[in-house]
N, C-alpha and C positions, 0 to 999 in steps of 0.2 A: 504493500500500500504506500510506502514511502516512496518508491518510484513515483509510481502513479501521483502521488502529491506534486514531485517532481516536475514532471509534464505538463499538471493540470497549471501550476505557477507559472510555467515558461511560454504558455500559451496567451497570442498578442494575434492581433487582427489583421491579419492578411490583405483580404480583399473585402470588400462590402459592394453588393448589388446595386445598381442605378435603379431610383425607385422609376417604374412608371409611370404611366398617366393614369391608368385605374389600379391603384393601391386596393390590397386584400391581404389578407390576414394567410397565413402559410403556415398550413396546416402538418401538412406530410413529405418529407426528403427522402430520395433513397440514390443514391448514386451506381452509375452503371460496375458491370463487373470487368474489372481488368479482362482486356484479349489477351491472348499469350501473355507476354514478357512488358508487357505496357501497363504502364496504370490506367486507373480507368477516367476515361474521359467527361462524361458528366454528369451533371445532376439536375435533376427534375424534383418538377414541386405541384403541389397539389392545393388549391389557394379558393379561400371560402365564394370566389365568384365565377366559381363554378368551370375554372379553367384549369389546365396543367401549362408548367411553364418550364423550359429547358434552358440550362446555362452550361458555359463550357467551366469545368471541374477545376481548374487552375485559374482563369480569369471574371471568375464570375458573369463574362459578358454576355447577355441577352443573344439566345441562337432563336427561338420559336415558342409559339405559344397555341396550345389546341385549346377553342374556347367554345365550339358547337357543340355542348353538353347541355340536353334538356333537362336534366336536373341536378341534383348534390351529389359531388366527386367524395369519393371517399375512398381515400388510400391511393400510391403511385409505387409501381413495383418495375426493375427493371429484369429481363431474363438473363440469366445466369452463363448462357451459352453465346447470346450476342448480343454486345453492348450498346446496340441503337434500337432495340427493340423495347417498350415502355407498357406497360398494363397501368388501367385504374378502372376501378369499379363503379357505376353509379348507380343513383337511384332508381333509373327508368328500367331496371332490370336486364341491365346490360354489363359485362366487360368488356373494354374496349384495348383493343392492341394497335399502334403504331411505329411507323418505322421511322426514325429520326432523321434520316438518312434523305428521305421524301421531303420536299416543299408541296405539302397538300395538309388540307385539313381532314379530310378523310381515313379513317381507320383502316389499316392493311387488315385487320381480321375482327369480327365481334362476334361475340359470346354470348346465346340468349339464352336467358333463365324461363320459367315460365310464367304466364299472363300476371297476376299477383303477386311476383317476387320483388320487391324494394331491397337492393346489395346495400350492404351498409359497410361491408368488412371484404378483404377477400386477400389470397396470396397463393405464389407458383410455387411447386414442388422445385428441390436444388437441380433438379434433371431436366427441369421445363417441362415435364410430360403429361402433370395434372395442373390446373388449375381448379383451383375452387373458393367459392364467395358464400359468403353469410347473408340471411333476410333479416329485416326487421319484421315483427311479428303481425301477421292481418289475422283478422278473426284469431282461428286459436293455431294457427299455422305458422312456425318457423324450420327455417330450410335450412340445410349448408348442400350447397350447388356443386358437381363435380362435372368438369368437361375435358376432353384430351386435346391439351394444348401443340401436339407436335407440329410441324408444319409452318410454325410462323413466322420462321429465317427467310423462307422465299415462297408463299403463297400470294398469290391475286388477290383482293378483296372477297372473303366472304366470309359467311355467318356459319356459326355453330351450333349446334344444340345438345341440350348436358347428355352425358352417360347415367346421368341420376341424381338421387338425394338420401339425403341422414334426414328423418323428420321429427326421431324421436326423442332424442338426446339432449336436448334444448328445449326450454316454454317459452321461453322471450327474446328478445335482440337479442340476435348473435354479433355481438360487435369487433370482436378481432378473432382473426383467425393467422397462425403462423405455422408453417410447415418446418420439420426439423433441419437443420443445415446440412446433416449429412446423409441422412435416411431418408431417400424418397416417400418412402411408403407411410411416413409417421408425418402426423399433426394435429396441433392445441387448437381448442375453439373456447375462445370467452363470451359472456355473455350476460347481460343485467337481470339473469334470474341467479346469479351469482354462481352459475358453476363453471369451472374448468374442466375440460374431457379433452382425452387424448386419446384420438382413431390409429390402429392400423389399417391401412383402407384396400391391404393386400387381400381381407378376409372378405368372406361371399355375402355378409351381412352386415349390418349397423352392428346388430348385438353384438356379433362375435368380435367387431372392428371396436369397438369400446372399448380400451386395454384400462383404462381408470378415469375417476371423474372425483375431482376435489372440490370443494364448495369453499369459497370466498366467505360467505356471508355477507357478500354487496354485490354493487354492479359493474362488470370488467370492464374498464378502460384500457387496460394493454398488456398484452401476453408474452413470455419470451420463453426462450430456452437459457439453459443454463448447467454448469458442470463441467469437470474432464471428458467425458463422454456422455453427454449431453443429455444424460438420463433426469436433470430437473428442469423443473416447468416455473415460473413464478408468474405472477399478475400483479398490476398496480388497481386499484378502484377507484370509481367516478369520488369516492368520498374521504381520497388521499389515502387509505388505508394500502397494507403491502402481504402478499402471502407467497409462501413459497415451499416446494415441497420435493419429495426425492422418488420419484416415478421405479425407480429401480429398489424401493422397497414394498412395491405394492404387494408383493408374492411372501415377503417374509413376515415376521411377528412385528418389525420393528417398527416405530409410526413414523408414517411419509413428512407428516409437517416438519418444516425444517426452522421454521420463522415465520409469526402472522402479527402484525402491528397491526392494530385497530384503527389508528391514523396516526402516519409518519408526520406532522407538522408536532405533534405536541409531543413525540419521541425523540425527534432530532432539533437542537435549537442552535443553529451558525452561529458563529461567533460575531458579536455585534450587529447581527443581520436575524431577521425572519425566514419561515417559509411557508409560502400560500399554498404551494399547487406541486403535484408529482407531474412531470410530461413520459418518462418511462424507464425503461434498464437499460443495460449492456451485460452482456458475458464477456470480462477479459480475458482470452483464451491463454495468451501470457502468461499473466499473472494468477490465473486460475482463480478469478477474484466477480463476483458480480456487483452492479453498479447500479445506482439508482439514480437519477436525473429529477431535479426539481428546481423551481423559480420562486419569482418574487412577484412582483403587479406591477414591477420597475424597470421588470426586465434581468435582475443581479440572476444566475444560473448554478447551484448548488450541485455537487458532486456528491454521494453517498457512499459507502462502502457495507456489503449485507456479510454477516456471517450467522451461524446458529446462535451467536451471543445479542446478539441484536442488528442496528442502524450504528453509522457514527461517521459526521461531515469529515468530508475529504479535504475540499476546497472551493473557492466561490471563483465564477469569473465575474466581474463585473465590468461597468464603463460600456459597455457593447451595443444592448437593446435598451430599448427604452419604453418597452410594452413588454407583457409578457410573453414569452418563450414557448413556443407549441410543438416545437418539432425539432430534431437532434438526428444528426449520423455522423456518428464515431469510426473514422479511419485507424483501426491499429495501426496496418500496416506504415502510415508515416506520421502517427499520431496529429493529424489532423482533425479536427473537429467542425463540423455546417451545424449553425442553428438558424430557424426562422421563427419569425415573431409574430403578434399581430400589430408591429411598429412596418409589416411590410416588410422588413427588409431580410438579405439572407447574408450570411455571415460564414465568409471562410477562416478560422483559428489554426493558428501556425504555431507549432514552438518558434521562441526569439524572432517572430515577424515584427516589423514596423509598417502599420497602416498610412504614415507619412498625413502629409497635410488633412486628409478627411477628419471632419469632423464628425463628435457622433450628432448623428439625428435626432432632433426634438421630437418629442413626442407627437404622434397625429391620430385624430380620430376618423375610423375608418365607419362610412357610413354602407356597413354591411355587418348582420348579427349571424354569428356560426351556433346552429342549431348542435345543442352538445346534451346529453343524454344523460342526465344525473337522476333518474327513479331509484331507487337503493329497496330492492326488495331481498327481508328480512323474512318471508314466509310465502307461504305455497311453492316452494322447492322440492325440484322431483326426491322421491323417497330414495332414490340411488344416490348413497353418497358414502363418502369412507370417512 
């Protein structure tokens, strides 16, 4: 962890985004996956009006922006095997794939779910070969979507439709869904009926594909992976709270919880500083260490450190944002760090960078509300739980 302190100290603002003409709040980062021997080139953003925005990964500079989305974008994922290829999920019951590579607004591939599915969540398997999205709940119906993604390196334009659905396993918003990093066939689904379940989706059913299911006691805002071998799962909740569990105990006597804070804000208190809000984790593969990310209303960015003994602050960045913080991706590989704000702006973090003359940004009100999900259900939870 003293490394890690290390880093989090030495990190200084590289580059910062050109605001646009229509500012939005920025929601979701994920940057492409290195080609061979290259780093990877860039990052996309997923931004409350209802557009996805690409920059190039070293200069921040404005490449493209897909804005023909009939409704609420939720999540940006790029595929694993080629890095101009870009997913996000939206409301109108669609995933939508483009190729970056294109000057067109048009999707090189979409993915329909069925008549009733509102995506609220979704992510690709490390192989690119499953995609799958999460519903929000209509009547008493919630889904997680599966479709075979192959094919979308060099296909034509066209549509897909799923190989099927999990219907049972969930009562309400599924709002994140994350597939394992190494293991195709494995992934977490969160969701504001407060349980965490983990599918192997190799098997010929829901049931049998259920491998365990942890209950939060709130409603999941953000899921990860975590571990030497990636056997735990943890969740952040819409109500600050933190859980985290050891998936490779589900078979023995011993008990999976590894750590459940009821809310990190009155567990961890910064040093001279507050903390409002969790934005989510990291697993440091390194360091064998996991991480929790949380803000201020000011913008200041808290670092966490989780062990079975509790929480306990790493370090703060501050000076940077000037709103608060909604979205984070952590580059081990050159410890760089992208957060985005609802100050608009997107922020490249360097060790020992000098962001030179720029100043930081005053504050701006952004005349756009991001519909964000805090029901905190405490009861009528499925009877399946450990």
């Amino acid at each position: 962890v003293e490394k890690i302190e290390e880093q989090l100290a030495s990190l200084s603002i590289a580059k910062r985004s050109v605001l646009l003409e229509e500012p939005a709040y920025l929601l979701d980062i994920d940057v492409s996956k290195p080609a061979q021997s290259e780093s990877s080139r860039f990052v996309a953003v997923s931004c409350s009006n209802k557009s996805i925005r690409v920059y190039n990964r070293e200069t921040l500079s404005f490449l493209r922006e897909y804005s023909s989305h009939p409704g609420i974008l939720n999540g940006v994922r790029f595929a694993h095997t080629c890095d101009s290829t870009v997913f996000s999920a939206c409301s109108d019951g669609t995933v939508k794939c483009w190729d970056i590579r294109l000057a067109t607004q048009k999707a090189v591939q979409v993915f329909h779910g069925y008549p009733s599915n509102v995506f609220i969540s979704f992510d690709i398997s490390c192989s690119d070969v499953i995609l799958c999205a999460g519903t929000e709940k209509v009547e008493k119906d919630t889904f997680l979507v599966f479709w075979d993604a192959r094919g979308i390196a060099n296909c034509a334009s066209t549509s897909k439709e799923p190989l099927g659905v999990y219907s049972e396993s969930h009562n309400d918003d599924i709002t994140k869904i994350c597939f394992h990093p190494i293991e195709p066939n494995l992934v977490v689904s969160g969701s504001t009926d407060g349980l965490v379940n983990v599918f192997d989706i190799n098997k010929d059913n829901e049931d049998d594909a259920l491998v365990s299911t942890c209950n939060s006691d709130s409603s999941v805002s953000f899921i990860g992976w975590a571990g030497k071998d990636h056997k735990q799962v943890y969740c952040v909740t819409h109500d600050e709270g933190f859980c985290w569990w050891d998936i490779g105990q589900v078979d023995t006597e011993d008990p999976i919880t590894l750590l459940h804070v009821v809310d990190v804000r009155e567990a961890v208190r910064p040093e001279n500083d507050s903390l409002h809000y969790l934005v989510g984790g990291l697993y440091h593969e390194k360091a064998d260490k996991l991480f929790l990310i949380g803000g201020t209303s000011s913008g200041h960015i808290h670092l966490m450190s989780c062990s079975s003994d509790g929480l306990s602050p790493v370090g703060a960045l501050c000076r940077g944002h000037s709103a608060p913080v909604r979205s984070f991706c952590w580059n081990l590989a050159d410890e760089s760090l992208l957060t985005g704000g609802e100050d608009a702006q997107l922020l490249l973090w360097k060790p020992g960078a000098a962001e030179g003359a720029l100043a930081k940004k005053a504050s701006m009100k952004i005349a756009s509300s991001v519909h964000k999900r805090v029901r905190v259900h405490k009861s009528s939870l499925k009877s399946r739980k450990r």
